[in-house]
C-alpha positions as CSV (number, residue, x, y, z in Angstrom):
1,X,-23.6,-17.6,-22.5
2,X,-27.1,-16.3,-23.7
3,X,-27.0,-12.9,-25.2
4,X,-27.3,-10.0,-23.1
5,X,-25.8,-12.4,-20.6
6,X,-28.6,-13.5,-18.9
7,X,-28.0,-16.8,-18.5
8,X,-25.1,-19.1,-19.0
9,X,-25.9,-23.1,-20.1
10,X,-23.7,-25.5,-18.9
11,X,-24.1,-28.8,-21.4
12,X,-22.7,-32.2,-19.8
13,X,-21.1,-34.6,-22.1
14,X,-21.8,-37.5,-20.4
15,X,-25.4,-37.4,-19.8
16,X,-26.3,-34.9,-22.3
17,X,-27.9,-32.9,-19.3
18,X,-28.1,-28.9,-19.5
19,X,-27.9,-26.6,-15.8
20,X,-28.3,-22.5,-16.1
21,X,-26.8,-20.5,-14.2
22,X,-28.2,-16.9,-13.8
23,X,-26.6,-13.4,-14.7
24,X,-22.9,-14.2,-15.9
25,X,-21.1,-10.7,-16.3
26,X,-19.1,-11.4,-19.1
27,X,-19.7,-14.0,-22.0
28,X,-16.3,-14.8,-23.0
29,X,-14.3,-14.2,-19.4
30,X,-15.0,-13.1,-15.6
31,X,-15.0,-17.4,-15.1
32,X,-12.2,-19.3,-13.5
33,X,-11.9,-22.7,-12.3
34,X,-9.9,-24.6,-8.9
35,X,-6.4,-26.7,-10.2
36,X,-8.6,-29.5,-10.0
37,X,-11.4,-28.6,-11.5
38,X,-14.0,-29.1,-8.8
39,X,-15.1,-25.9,-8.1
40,X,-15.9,-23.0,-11.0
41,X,-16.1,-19.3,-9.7
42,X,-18.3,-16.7,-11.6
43,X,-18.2,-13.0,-11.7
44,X,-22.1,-11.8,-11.9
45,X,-23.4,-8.5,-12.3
46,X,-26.7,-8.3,-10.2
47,X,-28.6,-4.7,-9.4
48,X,-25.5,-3.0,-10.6
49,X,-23.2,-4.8,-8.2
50,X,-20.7,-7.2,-8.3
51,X,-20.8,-10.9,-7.0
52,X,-18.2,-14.0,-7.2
53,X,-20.4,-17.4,-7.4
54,X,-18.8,-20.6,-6.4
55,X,-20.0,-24.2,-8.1
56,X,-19.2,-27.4,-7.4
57,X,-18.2,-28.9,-10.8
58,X,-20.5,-32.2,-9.9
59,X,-24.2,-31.0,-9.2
60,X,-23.6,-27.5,-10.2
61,X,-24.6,-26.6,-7.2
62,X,-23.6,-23.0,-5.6
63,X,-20.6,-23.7,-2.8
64,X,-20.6,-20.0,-2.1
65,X,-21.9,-16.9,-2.8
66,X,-20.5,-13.3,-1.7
67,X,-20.3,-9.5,-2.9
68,X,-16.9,-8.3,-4.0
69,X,-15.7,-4.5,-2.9
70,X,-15.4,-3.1,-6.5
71,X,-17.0,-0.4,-8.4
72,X,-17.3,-2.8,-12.3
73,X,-14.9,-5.5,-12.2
74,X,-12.7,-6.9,-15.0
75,X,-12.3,-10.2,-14.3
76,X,-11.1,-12.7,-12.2
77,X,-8.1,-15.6,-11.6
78,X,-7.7,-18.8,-9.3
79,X,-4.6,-19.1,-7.7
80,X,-2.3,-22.3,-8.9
81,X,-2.4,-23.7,-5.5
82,X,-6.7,-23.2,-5.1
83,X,-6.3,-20.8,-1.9
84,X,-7.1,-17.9,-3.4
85,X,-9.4,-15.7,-5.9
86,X,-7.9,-12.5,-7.4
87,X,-10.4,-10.3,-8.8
88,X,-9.3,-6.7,-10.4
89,X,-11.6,-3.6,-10.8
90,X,-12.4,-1.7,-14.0
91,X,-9.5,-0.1,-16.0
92,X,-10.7,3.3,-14.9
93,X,-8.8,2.6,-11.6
94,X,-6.1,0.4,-9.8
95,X,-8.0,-2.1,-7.5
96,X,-6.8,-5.4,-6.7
97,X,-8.5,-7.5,-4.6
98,X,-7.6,-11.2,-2.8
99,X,-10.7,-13.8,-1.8
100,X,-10.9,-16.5,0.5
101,X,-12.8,-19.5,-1.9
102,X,-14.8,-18.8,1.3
103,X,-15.8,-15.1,0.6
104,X,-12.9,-13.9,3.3
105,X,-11.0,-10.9,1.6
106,X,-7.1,-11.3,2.2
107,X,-6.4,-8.0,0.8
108,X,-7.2,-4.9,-1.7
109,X,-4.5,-2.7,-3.2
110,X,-4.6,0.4,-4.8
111,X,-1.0,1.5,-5.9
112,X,-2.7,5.0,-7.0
113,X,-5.6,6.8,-8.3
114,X,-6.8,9.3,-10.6
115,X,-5.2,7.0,-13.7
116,X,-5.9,4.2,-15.5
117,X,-5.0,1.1,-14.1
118,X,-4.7,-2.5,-14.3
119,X,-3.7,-4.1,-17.9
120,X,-2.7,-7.4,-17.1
121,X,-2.2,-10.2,-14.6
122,X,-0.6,-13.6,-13.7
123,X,0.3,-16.3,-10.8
124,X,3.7,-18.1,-10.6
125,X,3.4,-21.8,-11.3
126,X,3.1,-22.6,-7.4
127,X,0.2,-19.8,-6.4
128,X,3.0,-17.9,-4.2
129,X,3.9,-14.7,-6.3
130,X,1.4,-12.7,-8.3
131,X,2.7,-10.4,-11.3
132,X,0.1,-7.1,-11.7
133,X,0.6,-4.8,-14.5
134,X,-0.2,-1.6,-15.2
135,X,-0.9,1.7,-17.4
136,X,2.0,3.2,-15.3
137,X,4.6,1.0,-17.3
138,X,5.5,-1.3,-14.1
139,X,4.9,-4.9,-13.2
140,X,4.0,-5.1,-9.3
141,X,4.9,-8.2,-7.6
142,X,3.0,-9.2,-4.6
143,X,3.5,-12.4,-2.7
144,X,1.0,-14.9,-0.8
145,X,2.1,-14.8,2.8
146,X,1.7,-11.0,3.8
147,X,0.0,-9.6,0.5
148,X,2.5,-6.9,0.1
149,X,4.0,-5.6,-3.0
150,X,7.7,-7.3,-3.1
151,X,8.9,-5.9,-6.0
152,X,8.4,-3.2,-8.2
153,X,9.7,-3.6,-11.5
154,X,9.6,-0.1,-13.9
155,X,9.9,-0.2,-18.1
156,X,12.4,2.5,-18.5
157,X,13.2,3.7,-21.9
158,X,16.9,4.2,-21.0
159,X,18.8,1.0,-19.8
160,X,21.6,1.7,-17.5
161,X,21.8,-1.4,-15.2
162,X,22.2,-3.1,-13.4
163,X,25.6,-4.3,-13.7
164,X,24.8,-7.6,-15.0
165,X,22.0,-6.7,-17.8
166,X,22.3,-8.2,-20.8
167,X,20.9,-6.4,-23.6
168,X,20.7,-8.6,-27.3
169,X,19.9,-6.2,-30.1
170,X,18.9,-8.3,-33.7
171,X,19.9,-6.8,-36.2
172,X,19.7,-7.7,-39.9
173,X,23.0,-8.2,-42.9
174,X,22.4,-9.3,-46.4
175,X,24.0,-12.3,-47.5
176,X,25.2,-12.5,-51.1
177,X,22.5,-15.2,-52.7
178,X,21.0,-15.6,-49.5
179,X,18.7,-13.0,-49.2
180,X,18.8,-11.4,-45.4
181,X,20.3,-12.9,-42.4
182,X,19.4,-11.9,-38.8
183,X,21.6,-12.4,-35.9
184,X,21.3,-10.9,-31.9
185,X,24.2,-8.2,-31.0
186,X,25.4,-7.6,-26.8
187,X,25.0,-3.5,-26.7
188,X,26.6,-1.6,-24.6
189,X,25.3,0.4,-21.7
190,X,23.6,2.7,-21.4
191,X,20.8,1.6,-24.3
192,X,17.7,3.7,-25.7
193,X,15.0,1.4,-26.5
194,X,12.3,2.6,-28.5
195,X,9.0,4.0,-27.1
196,X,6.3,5.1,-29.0
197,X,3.9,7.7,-27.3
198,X,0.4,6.4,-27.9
199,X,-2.2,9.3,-29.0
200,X,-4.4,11.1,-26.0
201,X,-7.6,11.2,-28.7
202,X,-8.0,7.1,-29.0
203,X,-9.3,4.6,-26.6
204,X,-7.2,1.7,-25.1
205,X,-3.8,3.5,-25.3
206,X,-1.3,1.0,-26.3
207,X,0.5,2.0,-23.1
208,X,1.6,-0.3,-20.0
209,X,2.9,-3.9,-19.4
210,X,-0.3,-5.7,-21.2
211,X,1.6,-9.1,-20.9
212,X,3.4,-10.7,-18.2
213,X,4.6,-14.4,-17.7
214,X,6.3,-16.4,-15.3
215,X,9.1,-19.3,-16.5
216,X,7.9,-23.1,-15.3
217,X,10.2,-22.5,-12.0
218,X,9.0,-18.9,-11.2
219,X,12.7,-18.1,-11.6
220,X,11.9,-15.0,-14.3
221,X,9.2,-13.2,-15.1
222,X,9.0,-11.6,-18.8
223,X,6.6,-8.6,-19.6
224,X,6.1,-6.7,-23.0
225,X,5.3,-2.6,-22.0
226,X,2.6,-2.3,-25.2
227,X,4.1,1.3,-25.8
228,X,7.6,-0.2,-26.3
229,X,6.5,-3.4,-28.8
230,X,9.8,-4.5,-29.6
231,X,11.7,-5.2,-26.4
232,X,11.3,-8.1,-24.6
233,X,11.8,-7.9,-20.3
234,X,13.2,-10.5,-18.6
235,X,13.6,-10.6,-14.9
236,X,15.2,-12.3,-12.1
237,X,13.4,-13.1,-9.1
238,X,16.5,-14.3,-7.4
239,X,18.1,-10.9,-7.9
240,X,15.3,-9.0,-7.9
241,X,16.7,-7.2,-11.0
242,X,16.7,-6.8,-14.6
243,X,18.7,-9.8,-16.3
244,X,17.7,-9.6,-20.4
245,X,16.8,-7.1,-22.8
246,X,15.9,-8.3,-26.2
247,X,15.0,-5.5,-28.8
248,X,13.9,-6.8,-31.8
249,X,13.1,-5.3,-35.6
250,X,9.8,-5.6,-35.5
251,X,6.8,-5.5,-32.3
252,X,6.7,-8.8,-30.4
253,X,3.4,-10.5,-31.4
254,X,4.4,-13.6,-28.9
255,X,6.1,-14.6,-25.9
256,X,5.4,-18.2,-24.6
257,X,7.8,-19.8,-21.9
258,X,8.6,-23.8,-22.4
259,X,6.3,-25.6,-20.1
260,X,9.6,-28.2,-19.0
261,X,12.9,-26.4,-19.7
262,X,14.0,-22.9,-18.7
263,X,14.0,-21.2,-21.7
264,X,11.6,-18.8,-24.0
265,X,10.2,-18.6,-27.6
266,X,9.2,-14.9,-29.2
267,X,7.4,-14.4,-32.6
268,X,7.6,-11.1,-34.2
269,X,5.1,-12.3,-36.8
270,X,8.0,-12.5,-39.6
271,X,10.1,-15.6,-41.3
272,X,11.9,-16.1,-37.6
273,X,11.5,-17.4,-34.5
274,X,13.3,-16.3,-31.5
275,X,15.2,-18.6,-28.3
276,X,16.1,-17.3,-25.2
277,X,17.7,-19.1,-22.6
278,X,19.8,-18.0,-19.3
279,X,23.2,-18.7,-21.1
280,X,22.1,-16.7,-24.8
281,X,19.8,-16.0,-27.5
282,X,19.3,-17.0,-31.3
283,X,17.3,-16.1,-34.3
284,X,16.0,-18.7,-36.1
285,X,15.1,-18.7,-39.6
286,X,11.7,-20.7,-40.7
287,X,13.0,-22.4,-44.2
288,X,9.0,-21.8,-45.6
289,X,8.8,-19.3,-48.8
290,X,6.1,-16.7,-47.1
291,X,5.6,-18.1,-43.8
292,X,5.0,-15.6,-40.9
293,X,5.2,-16.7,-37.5
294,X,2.0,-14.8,-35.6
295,X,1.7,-17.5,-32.4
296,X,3.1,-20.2,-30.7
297,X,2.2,-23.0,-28.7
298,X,4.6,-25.6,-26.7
299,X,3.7,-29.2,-26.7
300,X,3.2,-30.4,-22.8
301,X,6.7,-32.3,-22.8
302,X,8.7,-29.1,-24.0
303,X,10.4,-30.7,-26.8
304,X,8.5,-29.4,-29.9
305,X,7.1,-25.9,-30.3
306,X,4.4,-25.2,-33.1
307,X,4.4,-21.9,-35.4
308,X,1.0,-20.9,-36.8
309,X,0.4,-18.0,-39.5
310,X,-2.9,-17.4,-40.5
311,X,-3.8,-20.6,-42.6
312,X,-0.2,-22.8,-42.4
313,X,1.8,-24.3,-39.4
314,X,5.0,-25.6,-38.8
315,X,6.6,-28.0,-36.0
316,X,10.1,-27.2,-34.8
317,X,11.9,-30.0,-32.8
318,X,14.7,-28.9,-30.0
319,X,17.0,-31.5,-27.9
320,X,17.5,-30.2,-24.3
321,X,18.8,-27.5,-23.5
């Protein structure tokens, strides 16, 4: 994308040809392409409006071409399944909206106003559940056949329930010679988890569910509320409920499901890496002198994950679960 975003150069690799496309709102987002990759949609900004451009991945050439109902939108996200384009207004205000490939709008939602409002969003593996999160500390789940919000999940700083919640606290013990060992703890209920009130005077409050994530079956969904950095949310869309809790030491830097198996790995960017799965948790500790675990990244089969720091990696092998 050219500066000031005027145009955006599309360079093919085969025949070293070049196509522009005009007026490309963002430079490093706002473009999202079909599962299978013949069509691209574009969010441009023309005479202080909003449009959604649709390519055909071949010729380049525009498929379609319509104006979207929003005041400065965010971005944009192709459904899994290709039948649909969500597209989410400025953070100044909750607006959702639902497009047709076609231009058709399914639906626009607006869970309230006066308050800041979406922070992040995500599709189930199969296009038929979408996870919306916002400043007001809950995750909104709307589904594909009617559009309407199925369930409401809220980040609550006092755990109660429901009955079967699990909550895993780690907690740190020195070891004689060892240095320090970490290990998860069951808590009781009810359990405080830590909040942190962001400050009224800075902009982008760390405040809200800024992640959300669905498992490769769509059977939980796990969120991190940014003003709560150390717990971990996971929830179960069989129950509709609140299955795990993990509160770690220190804030979650990431949370990346296994792309095969049903289970979850969490960074904290320490010496550890973290395993979740529907029958427990473990800490697990990386045996590099000054290695910090900041991301992670599965390979395709789900059998090896890789922990990066800033200049060093590591590979850790796991057997089924």
């Amino acid at each position: 994308v050219a500066d000031f975003n005027i145009r955006m150069t599309v360079w093919s690799l085969a025949n070293k040809s070049c196509t522009y496309i005009k007026a490309p709102k963002f430079p490093n987002k706002g473009c999202t392409f079909s599962p299978d990759g013949n069509f691209m949609a574009l969010l441009e900004r023309r005479d202080c409006k909003d449009f959604i451009s649709i390519f055909g991945t071949q010729q380049w050439s525009v498929a379609a071409h319509f104006a979207i109902e929003t005041s400065d939108a965010a971005d944009i996200s192709w459904s899994p399944d290709g039948g649909n384009i969500c597209v989410w207004d400025t953070v100044l205000a909750y607006k959702m909206l639902v497009y047709a490939p076609d231009g058709r709008c399914l639906t626009k939602h607006e869970a309230y106003e006066n308050a800041l409002g979406i922070k992040s969003l995500n599709w189930c593996p199969s296009g038929q559940l979408l996870a919306v999160g916002s400043f007001d500390q809950v995750v909104r789940v709307f589904n594909h056949l009617t559009w309407k919000v199925t369930v409401e999940f809220s980040h609550r700083s006092n755990l109660k329930g429901p009955d079967k919640l699990v909550v895993y606290r780690e907690v740190e013990e020195k070891t004689e010679g060892e240095g320090t060992h970490a290990r998860y703890t069951v808590c009781a209920l009810p359990q405080a988890v830590p909040n942190q009130k962001p400050p009224c005077d800075k902009p982008n409050p760390k405040l809200g569910v800024g992640f959300a994530a669905w498992s490769v079956d769509s059977r939980y969904l796990v969120t991190r509320n940014d003003n709560m950095p150390t717990a971990v949310w996971i929830w179960d869309m069989d129950s509709l409920e609140l299955a795990t809790v993990l509160l770690q030491q220190d804030p979650v830097k990431a949370t990346v499901w296994d792309p095969v198996h049903l289970r979850l790995a969490i960074s904290t960017g320490g010496s550890r890496v973290y395993v979740w799965t529907p029958d427990g948790a473990s800490c697990v500790h990386v045996p590099l002198p000054g290695f910090h675990a900041h991301n992670i990244a599965w390979n395709p089969a789900g059998t090896v994950f890789v922990l990066a720091d800033k200049d060093t990696f590591c590979c850790s092998y796991l057997g089924d679960p």
